[in-house]
N, C-alpha and C positions, 0 to 999 in steps of 0.2 A: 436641622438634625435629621439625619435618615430615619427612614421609615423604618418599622421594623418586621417581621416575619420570621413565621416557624419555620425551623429550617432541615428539621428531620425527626421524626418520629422517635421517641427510645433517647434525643439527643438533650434534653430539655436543661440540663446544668450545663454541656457544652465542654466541662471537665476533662482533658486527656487522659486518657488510659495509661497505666502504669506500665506494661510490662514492655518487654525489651531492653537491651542493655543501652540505650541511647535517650531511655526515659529519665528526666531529673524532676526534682523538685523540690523547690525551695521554702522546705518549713518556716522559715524566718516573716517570708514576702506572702506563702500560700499560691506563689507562681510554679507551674508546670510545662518543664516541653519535652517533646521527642522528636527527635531530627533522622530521620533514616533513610536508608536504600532499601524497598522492599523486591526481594526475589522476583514478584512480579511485574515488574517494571523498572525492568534495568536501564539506565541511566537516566531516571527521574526519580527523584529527591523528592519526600515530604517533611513537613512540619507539621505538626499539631499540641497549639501551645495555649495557656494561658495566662496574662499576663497581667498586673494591675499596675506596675513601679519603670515597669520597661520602659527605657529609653533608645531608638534602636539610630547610630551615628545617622550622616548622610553616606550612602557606599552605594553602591551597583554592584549587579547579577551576571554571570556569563549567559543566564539562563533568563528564562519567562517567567514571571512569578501571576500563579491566579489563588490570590488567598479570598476564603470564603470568611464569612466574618458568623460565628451563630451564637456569639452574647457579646451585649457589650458595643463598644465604639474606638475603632481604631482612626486616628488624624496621623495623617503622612504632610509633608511638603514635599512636594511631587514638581519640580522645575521654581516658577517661583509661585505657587499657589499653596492655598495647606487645603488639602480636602480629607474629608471625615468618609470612613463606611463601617455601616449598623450592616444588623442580621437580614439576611436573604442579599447583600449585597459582597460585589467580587471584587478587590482592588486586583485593577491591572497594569503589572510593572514590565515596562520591553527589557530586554537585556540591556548592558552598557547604560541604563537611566537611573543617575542620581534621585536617591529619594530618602528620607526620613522614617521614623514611626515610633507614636506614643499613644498614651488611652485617651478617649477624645472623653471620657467619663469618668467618673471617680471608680467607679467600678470596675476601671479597668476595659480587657478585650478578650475573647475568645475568637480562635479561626484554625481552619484546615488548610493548610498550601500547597499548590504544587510548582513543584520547579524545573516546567520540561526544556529539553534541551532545545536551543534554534533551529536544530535540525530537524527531529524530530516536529515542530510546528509546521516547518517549512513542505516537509513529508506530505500534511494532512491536509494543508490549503491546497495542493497539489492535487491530491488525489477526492477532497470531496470539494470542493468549491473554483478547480482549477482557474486557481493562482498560482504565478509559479514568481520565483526571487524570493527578494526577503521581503516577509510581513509581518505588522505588528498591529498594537492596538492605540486605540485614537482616545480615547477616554481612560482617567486614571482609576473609574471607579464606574462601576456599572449595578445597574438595580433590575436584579432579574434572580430571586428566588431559586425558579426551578433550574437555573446552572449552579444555583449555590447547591442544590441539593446533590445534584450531578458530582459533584465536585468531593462534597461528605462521602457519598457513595464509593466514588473513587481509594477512599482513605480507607473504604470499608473492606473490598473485595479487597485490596492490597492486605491488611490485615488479617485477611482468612485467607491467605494464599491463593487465592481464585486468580488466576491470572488470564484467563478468557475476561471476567467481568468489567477488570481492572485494567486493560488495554481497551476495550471495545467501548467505555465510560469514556475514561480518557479521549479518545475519540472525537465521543458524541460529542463533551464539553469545548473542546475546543474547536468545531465546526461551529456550533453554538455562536461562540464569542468571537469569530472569524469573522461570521455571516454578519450578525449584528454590530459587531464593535471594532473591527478588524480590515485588513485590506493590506495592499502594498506600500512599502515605506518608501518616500519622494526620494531620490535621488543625493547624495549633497551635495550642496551648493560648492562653485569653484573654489579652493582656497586662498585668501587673501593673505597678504604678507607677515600679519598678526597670526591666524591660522599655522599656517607653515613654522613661523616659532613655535607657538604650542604642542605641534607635533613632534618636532625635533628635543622637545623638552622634555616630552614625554618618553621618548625613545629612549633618553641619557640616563631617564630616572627609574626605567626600567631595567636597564643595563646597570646600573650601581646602584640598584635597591638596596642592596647591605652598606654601602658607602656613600649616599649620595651629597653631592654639593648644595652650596648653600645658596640660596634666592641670589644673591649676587654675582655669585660665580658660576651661577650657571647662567644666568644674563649674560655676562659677560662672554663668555664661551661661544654661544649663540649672537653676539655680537648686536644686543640690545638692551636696553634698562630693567632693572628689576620690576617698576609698576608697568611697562608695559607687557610685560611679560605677563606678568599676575592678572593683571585686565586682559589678554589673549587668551590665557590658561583658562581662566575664570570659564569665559567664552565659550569656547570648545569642549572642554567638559564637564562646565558646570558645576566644579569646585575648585578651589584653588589647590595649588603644589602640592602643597604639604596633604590635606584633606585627600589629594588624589591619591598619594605614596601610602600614606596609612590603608587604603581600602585594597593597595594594587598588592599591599605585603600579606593582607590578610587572603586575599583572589589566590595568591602563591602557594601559601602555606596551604590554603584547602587543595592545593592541586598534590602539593608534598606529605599531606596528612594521607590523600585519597591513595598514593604511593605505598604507605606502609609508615612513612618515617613518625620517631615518636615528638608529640609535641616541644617538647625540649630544645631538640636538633629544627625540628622548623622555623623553633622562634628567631633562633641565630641565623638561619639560612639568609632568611628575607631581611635581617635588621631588626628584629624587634630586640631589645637588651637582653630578655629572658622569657622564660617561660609566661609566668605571671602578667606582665608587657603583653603579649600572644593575647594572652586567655581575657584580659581586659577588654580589646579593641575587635577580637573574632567575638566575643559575646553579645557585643554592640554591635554587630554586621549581621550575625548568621543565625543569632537565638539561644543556643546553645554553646558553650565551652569547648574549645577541639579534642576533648577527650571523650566527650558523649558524642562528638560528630563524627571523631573514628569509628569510634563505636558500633553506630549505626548505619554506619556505610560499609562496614566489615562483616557487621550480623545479621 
C-alpha cells in the first residue's frame, strides 16, 4: 500500500471545485470531475476529479499524463503489472501507453492531472536537462510529494489565471520528473514480420474507422490468420483489435469535439452507433462525457 502524505495545505477533502462549465457531478455516485483547457496553458489539458465507482477502460493518451493522487488510492494495469498510487504520489503515463484505472480503496480516489503535449515535454528536456528526441518516463508511479504538490500548484495558478505561475510550475515539475524518472526512449526494435501485420492492420483500421472489417477479413486482406494476427496486434500495441478501434474512435472524436463538432455528428463520424455509444466509451477513456469536455476546452 502506498505511503501516504499531505499534499497541500487548504487541500485536506481533496474535493474538486465546482465552478466552470466543464465541472460535473454526480449526485447518485457523490463522484466529481472537471476536465478543461485553462487560458493559461494552452494546449495542456487538466483534470481534477473524484472518483469512488470509476472504472476507467484500457486506452492511451496522445499526451503525457502526470496525475497527482491527494485522497484515496488509485490501481491502473500499466503493461502487464497493476500498480496502486496514494497521496504525495504521481502516476506517470508516456503517450501511446495502454493503461487502466480503478480505486485501489473502497474510498475510492482523489487526483490533479496534467496532460501536456509531447512536444511541449520534449521542449523542456531540451532546454533544462539537454536532452534532445523523444523522452519519456521509466516508472509508472513515482513517490515524491513535493512534485505532487508542484503539480496541485499547477491546477492552482491555472485557476486564478496566473499564467506566469502556471507555465513556470509546469516547468519546474517536469524537469523534476525528467531528472529523476525520465530520460530518452530506446529506439525500436527492427520490425519482424508479426510487427509489420500489426501495423498494416492498424492502418486499415484507421482508414475504415466507421466501417471496419471483421478479424477475419481483415487477416485475410493482410494475407495471414486471424490468431496470428491478434497475437501480433496484441504485441505491438498492447491490446487487441477491437480494444484498439474502440480507444482510436474515442482519440478521433476528441480531436472532432476539439474542432467544434457537436457530440452527436462525432459519434457517427468515427462509428460509434450514436451519441449515448460516444458518451459511454469517452466516459471510460477521458473522465468526463464529451459534452463537459467540449465544454471545457471551449471555456
Amino acid at each position: 500500500m502506498p505511503r501516504g502524505h499531505a499534499v497541500a495545505e487548504g487541500d485536506r477533502s481533496g474535493a474538486p471545485a465546482e465552478e466552470g462549465p466543464a465541472a460535473g457531478r454526480n449526485r447518485t455516485t457523490g463522484e466529481r470531475a472537471r476536465y478543461w483547457q485553462p487560458a493559461a496553458l494552452p494546449g495542456v489539458d487538466l483534470l481534477h476529479a473524484r472518483y469512488l465507482h470509476k472504472s476507467f477502460s484500457r486506452h492511451t493518451h496522445e499526451s503525457f499524463v502526470f496525475a497527482a493522487i491527494t485522497e484515496g488510492v488509485e490501481a491502473f494495469h500499466y503493461g502487464s503489472d497493476l500498480v496502486h498510487a496514494g497521496p504525495g504520489q504521481i502516476a506517470l503515463v508516456n503517450p501511446d501507453t495502454p493503461h487502466t484505472g480503478h480505486a485501489g480503496v473502497p474510498e475510492g480516489w482523489t487526483y490533479r492531472t496534467i496532460y501536456p503535449d509531447p512536444g511541449l515535454i520534449r521542449s523542456i528536456a531540451d532546454d533544462t536537462l539537454a536532452l534532445r528526441g523523444d523522452v519519456g518516463f521509466t516508472q509508472p508511479v513515482v513517490d515524491d510529494p513535493y512534485a505532487a504538490r508542484l503539480v496541485v500548484a499547477v491546477h492552482r495558478a491555472a485557476e486564478e489565471g496566473n499564467a506566469l505561475a502556471a507555465d513556470s510550475l509546469l516547468r519546474l515539475v517536469t524537469a523534476r520528473l525528467l531528472r529523476s524518472h525520465g530520460g530518452r526512449v530506446a529506439p525500436a526494435a527492427p520490425r519482424a514480420a508479426g510487427a509489420r501485420d500489426a501495423a498494416r492492420a492498424r492502418a486499415v483500421l484507421e482508414e475504415r474507422m466507421a466501417d471496419p472489417p471483421t478479424l477475419e477479413r481483415l487477416a485475410a486482406e493482410l494475407g495471414t490468420s486471424p490468431f496470428a494476427l491478434l497475437r501480433a496486434f496484441r504485441t505491438a500495441y498492447g491490446m487487441p483489435p477491437h480494444t484498439w478501434l474502440t480507444d482510436a474512435r474515442v482519440r478521433r472524436a476528441r480531436r472532432l469535439l476539439d474542432a467544434g463538432l457537436p457530440p452527436a455528428e462525432a459519434a457517427v463520424a468515427v462509428g460509434f452507433t450514436d451519441q449515448p455509444h460516444l458518451n459511454r466509451h469517452f466516459t471510460r477513456s477521458v473522465g468526463v462525457p464529451p459534452g463537459a469536455y467540449q465544454r471545457g476546452k471551449s471555456g
